[in-house]
N, C-alpha and C positions, 0 to 999 in steps of 0.2 A: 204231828211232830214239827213241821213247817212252822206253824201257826206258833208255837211255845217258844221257835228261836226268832219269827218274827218280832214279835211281841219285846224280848228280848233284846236286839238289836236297835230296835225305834226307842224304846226308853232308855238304853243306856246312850243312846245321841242326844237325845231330848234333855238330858240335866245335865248341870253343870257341875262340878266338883266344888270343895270347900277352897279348893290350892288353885283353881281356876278363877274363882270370883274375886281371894286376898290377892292373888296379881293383877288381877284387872282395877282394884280400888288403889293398890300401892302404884298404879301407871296413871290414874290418875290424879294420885296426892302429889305425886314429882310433874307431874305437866302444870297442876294448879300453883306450886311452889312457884313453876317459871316462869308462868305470866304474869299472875295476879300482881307482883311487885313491877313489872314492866307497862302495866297496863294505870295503876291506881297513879302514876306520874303524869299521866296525859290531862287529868281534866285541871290541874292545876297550869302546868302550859297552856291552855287553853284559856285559861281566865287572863293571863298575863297578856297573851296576845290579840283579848280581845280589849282591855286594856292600852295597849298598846297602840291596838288601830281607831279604838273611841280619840285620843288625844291628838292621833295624827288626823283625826277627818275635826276635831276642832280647828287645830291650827290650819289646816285649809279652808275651812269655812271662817274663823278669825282675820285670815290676809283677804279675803275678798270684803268681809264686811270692812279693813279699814281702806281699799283703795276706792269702795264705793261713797264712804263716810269721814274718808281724809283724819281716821283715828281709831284707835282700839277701846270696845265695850269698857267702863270705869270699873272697877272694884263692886260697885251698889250694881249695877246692869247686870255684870256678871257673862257668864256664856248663855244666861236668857237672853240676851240682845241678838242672838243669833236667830230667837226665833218670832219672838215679840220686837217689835221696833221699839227702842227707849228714844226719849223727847231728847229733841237736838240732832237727830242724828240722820240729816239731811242725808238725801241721794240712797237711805235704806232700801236695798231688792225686796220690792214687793213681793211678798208669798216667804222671806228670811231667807235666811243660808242654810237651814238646815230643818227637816223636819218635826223636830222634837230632839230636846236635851237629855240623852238618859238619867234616872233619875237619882240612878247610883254607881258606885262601880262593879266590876264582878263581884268584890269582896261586901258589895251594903253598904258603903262610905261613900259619902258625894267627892267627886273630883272639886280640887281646889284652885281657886284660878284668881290671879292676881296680874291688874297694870296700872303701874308699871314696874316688872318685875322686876327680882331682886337677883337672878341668875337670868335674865336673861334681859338687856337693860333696853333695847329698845322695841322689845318685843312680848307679850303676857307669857308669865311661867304658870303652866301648866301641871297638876301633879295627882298621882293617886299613891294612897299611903300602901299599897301591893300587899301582899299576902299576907302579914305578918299584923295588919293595920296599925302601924303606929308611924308615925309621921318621923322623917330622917333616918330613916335605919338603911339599911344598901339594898334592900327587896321593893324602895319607892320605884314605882314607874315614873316619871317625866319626861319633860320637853326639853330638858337642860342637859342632861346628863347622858354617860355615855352609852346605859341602857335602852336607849330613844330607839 
């Protein structure tokens, strides 16, 4: 007799019910509701500020190459001057400013870089066309602007 309500006891601990498992899936369709839309925001911040920190480690390595070179990389140089020495460009740091230019921005689009710029006149403007990739819409990253 033991044995029959043994037996008994251990299986009905052992399963779960049908009303046990619908609330366990309903707890976690409302938990997934609450991150997932908090969470899918991050890797686009994440592009913007890495964006953001590509342009500011230009314009620091830009102001050394011109107090070493008495001028800023032309238009044709580009921000390869940073890493390759362009002819003329006396008093260049040997070994460049900068390891390597990446070769695109977060978004796949190369950063556009102009001197002497047209927002920013005595200094190169800097810009990525930011999430949206089209050039002058208010989601640009630059060097000029107030999203800097």
């Amino acid at each position: 007799m033991k044995r029959i309500t043994r037996n008994r006891i251990s299986s009905a601990r052992s399963a779960f019910t049908l009303i046990e498992l619908l609330l366990v899936m309903v707890i976690l369709v409302i938990l997934a509701s609450i991150v997932v839309p908090k969470m899918s925001g991050y890797s686009e911040k994440a592009r913007v500020t890495k964006a953001k920190t590509e342009i500011s480690s230009f314009e620091t390595a830009l102001a050394a190459f011109e107090v070493d070179c008495g001028r800023y990389p032309t238009d044709q140089e580009g921000l390869q001057a940073l890493v390759t020495q362009p002819q003329g460009a006396d008093g260049w740091k040997l070994g460049g400013y900068m390891k390597q230019i990446p070769a695109t921005d977060p978004w796949g689009k190369a950063y556009v870089y102009h001197f002497p710029g047209s927002h920013n006149t005595s200094e190169p403007d800097i810009s990525s066309s930011g999430p949206d990739q089209q050039d002058g819409t208010a989601d640009d990253i630059t060097n000029w602007a107030a999203n800097k």
